[in-house]
N, C-alpha and C positions, 0 to 999 in steps of 0.2 A: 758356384752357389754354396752359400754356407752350410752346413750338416745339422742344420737344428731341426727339431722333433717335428712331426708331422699338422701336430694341434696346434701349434705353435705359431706357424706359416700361417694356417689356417685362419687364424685370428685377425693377422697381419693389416694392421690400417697404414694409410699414408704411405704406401708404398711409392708412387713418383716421389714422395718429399725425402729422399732415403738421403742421411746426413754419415753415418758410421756403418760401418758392414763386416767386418774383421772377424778374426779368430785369436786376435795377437792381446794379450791383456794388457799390454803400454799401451798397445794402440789405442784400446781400447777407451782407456784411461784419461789418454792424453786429449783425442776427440770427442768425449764426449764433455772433457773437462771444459773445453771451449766451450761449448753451446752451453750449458749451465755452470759449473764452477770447480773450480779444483778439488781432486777428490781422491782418496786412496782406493785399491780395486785387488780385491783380494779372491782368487777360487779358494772355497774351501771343500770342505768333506770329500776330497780328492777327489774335484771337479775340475782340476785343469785339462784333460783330455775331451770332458764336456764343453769346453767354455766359449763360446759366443757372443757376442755383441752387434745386436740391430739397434738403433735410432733411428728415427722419421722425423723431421720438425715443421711444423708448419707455424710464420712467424709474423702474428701480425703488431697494429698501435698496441702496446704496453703489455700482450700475452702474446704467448704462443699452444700447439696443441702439440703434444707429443704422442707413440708408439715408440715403448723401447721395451728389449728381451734380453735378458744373459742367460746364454745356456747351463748347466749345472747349477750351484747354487755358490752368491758372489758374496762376499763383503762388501759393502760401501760404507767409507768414512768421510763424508762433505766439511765434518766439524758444524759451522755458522753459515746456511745459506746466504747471506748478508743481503742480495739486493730484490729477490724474490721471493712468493710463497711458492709451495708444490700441494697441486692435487691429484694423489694419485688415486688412480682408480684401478684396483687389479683385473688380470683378465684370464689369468694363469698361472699357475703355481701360489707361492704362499710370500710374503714378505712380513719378517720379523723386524721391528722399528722400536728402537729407543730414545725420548727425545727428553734431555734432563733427570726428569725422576719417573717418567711416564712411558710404558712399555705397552704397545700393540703390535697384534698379530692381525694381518688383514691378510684377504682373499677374495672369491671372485662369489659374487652373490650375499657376499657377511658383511665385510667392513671394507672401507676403503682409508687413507690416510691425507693428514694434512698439515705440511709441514712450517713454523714458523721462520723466518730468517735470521732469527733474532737466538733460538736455541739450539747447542748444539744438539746432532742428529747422529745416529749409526743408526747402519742397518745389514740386513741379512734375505739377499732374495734367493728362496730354492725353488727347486724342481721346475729349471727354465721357468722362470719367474717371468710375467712380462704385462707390462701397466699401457694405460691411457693417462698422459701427465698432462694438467694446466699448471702454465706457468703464470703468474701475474706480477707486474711492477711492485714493488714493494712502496714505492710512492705513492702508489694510485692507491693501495688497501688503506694505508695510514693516513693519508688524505681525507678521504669517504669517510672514515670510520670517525675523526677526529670531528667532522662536518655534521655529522650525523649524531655526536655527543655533546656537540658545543663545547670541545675541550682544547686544547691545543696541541697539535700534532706532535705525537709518542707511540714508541712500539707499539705493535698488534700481535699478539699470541693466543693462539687457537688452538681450544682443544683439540687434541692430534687425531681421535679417533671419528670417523664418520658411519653409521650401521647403514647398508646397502638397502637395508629391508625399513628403513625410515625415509619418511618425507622428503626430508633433504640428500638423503641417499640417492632416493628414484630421481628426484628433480634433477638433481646435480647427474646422474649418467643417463638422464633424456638429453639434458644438454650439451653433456662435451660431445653423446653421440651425432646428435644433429650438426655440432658445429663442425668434427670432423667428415662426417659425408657431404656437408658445406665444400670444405679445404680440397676436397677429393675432387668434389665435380667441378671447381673453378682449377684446382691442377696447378702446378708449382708457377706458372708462367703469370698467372694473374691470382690478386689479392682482392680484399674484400674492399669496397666502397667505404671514405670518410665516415657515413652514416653508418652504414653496416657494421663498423666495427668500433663505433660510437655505443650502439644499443649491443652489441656483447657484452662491453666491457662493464654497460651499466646492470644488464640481466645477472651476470655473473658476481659482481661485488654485491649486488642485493640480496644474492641467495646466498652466498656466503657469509656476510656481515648480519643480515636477519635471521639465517637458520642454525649457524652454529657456533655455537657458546664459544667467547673470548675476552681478553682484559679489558675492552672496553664496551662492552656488552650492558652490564652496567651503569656509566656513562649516559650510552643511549635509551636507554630502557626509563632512564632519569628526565631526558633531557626532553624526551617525546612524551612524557605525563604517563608511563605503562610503570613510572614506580612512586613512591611517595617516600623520598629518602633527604629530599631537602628539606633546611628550616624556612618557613613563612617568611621570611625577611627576605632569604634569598631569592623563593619564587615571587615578590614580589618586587623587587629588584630589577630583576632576567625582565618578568613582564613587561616593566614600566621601561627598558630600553632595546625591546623589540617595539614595543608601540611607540619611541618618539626616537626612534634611530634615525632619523632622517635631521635630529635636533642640534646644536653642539649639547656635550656632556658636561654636566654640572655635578660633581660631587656632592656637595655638600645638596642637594636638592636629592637625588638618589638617596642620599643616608637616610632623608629626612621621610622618604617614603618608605623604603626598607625598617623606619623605627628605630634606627641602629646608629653607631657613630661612624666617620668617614673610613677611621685604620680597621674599627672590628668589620664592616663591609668587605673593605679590601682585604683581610685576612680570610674571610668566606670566601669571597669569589675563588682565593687559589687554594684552601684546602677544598674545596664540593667541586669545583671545576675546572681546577688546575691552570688558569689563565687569568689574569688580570679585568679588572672593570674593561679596564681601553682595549684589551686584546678582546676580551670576547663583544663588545659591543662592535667592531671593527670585525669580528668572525660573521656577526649580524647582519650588517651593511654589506659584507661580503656576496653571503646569502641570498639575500634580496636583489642585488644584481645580478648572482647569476639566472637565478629565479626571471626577473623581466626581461634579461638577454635574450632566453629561450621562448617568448611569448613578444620580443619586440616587434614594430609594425614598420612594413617598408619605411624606409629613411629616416628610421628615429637615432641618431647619431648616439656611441658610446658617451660621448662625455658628456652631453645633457642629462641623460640618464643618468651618469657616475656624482650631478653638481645636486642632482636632485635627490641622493638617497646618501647626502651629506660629505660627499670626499671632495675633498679639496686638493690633493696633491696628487695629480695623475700616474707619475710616475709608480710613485711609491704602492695608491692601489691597486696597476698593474702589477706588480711585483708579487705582493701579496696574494692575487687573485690568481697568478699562477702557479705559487706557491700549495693554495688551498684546493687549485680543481686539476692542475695538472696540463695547461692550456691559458693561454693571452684570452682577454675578455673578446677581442677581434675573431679570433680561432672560433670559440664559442657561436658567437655571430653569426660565421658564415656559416660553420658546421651546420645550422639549424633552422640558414635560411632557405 
């Protein structure tokens, strides 16, 4: 048994899911490097006679939930998480977190952290430090959020700090707690149901893409009518090819309702929403298919639906469509029937 503090143990979630257990700082380093990503692993304040390392993982579709503790107080240098976010949620001790130009201190009750993949990161966890982490695809965020902006898929960066005593604080550790006593009672042997971890992954990008502020925040905020930041032309643009998405596209007929000429159009579209007329009308049709997939009725076949909400080339709106949700329009399908 490892020698770490008594409160510590205490705490301890996902114990059948136990990934790393050492006392050895390579070891430490090196496993836990696996299960999220290469990382430097430093005791400081001559904390190597302290030092520790527990990991738990539980690892479902496109997240996972973690418990992890280092004894004494560690350095971590990830650099660029590249293919994931992290939500840490503390549970003990203190972690000091640098990401760019923005420096929080989180702890257990105050704040929690969130980390981009996109920005380098250091950090500092003391006095046997030990968190509740979500992991989430990096895919899946920048997906959602791009879906959700009408823009075309680009980093996501999140303000880093969460307050435990806010809204999205309590929501966010009602949830990872629920999902981990979830992972506990079903036990390393069995994982959660297609569905089941369908509606996580959707409850959890909702609360995170709605509750806390990030680069495309705005975007969204735009694109759902909660800002008034476009010009008239472009909102009536947008409108006029959700309402006849189903039509082929006519440039010069769009200009001609927009008020504007065909280049100054397509010069709006990608400075306000970063995507071309064809790209975001195509984001539109997208939309709307996924939209009817999840309300289709016994034996109503993909591609009559795909001829009626104007695509023509199967392949390629397959492509697209998984591109955008993360899943074949088939996957969707069945997931939902």
């Amino acid at each position: 048994m490892i020698a770490t503090g008594n409160e510590v143990l205490a705490k301890t979630r996902l114990q059948d899911f136990s990934r790393v257990a050492t006392e050895r700082v390579d070891d430490a380093a090196e496993a836990v490097g696996r299960i999220f990503c290469p990382h430097q692993l430093t005791p400081v304040d001559r904390s190597e006679h302290d030092f520790f390392a527990l990991h738990n993982c539980a690892g479902y579709d496109g997240f996972s939930v973690n418990y992890v503790a280092y004894g004494g107080s560690v350095a971590i240098n990830p650099g660029c998480l590249d293919r994931f976010f992290l939500l840490q949620l503390p549970l003990h001790g203190s972690a000091a977190i640098r990401t760019a130009a923005r420096e929080v201190t989180t702890g257990p009750r105050h704040s929690a952290s969130l980390l981009s993949p996109t920005i380098p990161t250091e950090m500092i966890w003391r006095g046997d430090c030990a968190q509740l982490i979500l992991l989430l695809d990096r895919k899946l965020v920048e997906h959602r959020a791009a879906a959700l902006g009408g823009v075309a898929v680009r980093p996501v960066e999140f303000e880093p700090e969460i307050a435990l005593t806010g809204s999205l604080g309590q929501t966010l550790t009602a949830k990872i707690d629920q999902l981990i006593t979830l992972a506990e009672q079903l036990g390393p042997r069995k994982s959660l149901s297609a569905v089941a971890a369908a509606e996580w992954r959707e409850a959890l990008l909702d609360a995170l893409l709605d509750g806390q502020r990030h680069s495309l925040s705005g975007a969204i905020d735009t694109f759902n009518g909660r800002a008034e930041t476009q010009p008239a032309a472009l909102k009536r643009a947008r409108a006029y090819l959700e309402a006849r998405a189903t039509e082929p596209l006519d440039l010069a007929e769009l200009a001609g309702i927009a008020g504007t000429g065909i280049r100054a159009l397509q010069l709006g579209f990608r400075r306000h929403f970063g995507a071309t007329v064809t790209e975001m009308l195509l984001d539109i049709r997208l939309a709307q298919l996924n939209a009817r997939l999840k309300t289709a009725r016994p034996g109503e076949r993909i591609v009559d639906i795909a001829f009626e909400l104007g695509f023509t080339h199967l392949s390629r709106m397959a492509s697209a469509y998984r591109a955008k949700f993360g899943e074949s329009p088939k996957a969707t399908l069945q997931r939902l029937s």
